[in-house]
C-alpha positions as CSV (number, residue, x, y, z in Angstrom):
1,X,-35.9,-16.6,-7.3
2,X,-38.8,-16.1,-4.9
3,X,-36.7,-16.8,-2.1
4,X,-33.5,-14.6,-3.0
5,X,-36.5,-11.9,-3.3
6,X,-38.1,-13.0,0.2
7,X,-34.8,-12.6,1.6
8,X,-33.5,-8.9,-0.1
9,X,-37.0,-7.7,1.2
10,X,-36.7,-8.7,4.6
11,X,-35.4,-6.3,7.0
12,X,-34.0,-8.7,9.5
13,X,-32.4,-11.2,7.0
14,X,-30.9,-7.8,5.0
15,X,-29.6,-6.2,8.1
16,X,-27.5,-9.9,8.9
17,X,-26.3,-9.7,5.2
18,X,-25.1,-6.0,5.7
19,X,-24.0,-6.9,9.1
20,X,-21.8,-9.9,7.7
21,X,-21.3,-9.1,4.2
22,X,-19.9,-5.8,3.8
23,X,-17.3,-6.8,6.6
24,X,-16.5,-10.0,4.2
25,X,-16.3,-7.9,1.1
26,X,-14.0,-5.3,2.5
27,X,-11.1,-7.3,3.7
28,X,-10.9,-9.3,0.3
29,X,-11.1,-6.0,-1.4
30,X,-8.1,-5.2,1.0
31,X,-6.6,-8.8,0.2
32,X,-6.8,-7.8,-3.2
33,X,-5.5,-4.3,-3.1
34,X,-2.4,-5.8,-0.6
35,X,-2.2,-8.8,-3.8
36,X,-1.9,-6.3,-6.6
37,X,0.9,-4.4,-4.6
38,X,2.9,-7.1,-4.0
39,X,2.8,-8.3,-7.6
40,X,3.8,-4.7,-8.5
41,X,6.1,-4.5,-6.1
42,X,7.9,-7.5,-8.0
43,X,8.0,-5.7,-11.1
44,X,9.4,-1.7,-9.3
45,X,12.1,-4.0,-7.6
46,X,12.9,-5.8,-10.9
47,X,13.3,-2.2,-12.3
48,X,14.9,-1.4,-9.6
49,X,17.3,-4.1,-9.0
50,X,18.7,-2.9,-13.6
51,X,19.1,0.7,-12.2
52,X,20.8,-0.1,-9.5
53,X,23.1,-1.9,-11.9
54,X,23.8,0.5,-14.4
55,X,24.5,3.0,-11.6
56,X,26.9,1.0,-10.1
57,X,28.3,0.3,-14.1
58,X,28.2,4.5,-14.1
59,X,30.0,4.6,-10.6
60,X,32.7,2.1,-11.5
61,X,33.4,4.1,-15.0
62,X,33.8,7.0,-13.1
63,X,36.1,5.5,-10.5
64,X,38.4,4.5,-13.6
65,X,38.3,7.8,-15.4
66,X,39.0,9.3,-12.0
67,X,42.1,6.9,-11.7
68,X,43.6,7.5,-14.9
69,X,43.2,11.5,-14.4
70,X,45.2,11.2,-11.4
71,X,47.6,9.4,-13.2
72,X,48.1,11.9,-15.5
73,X,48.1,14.9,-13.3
74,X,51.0,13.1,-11.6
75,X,52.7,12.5,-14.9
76,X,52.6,16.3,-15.4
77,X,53.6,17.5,-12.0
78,X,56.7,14.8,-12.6
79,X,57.2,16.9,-16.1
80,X,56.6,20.0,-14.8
81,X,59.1,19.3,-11.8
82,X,62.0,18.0,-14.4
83,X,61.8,21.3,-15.9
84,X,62.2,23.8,-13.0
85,X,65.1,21.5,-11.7
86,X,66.2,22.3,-15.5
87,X,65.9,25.2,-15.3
88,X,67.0,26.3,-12.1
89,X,70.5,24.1,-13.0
């Protein structure tokens, strides 16, 4: 313990750990920090990846109800049709 002392209260030996150990500890800090995005990053494109799906479900619904709406607004321009030519007859 007398030498970790020695060391801490020497000003050259402190100014080489400052020197090379903050430098050390800040770009594993960033490694971490760039880690922990990328694992969450996994999980908000997971998330993602299920709302994309149910919006395209929701799109596709749409689309259909769309479809068959159309179908019947031709339906009644055909009836509506039949009965002016009825009526004009």
């Amino acid at each position: 313990m007398t030498g970790l002392v020695r060391i801490l209260t020497d000003p050259a030996a402190l100014a080489i750990i400052l020197i090379f150990g903050l430098p050390v500890v800040a770009v594993l800090g960033h490694y971490f920090v760039e880690t922990m995005k990328v694992v969450r990053g996994d999980a908000a494109k997971k998330k993602s990846k299920e709302l994309d799906a149910e919006e395209t479900e929701l799109i596709q619904q749409i689309y259909k109800g769309l479809q068959r709406m159309e179908q019947r607004i031709e339906a009644l321009e055909t009836i509506l049709m039949e009965v002016a030519r009825k009526e004009n007859s």
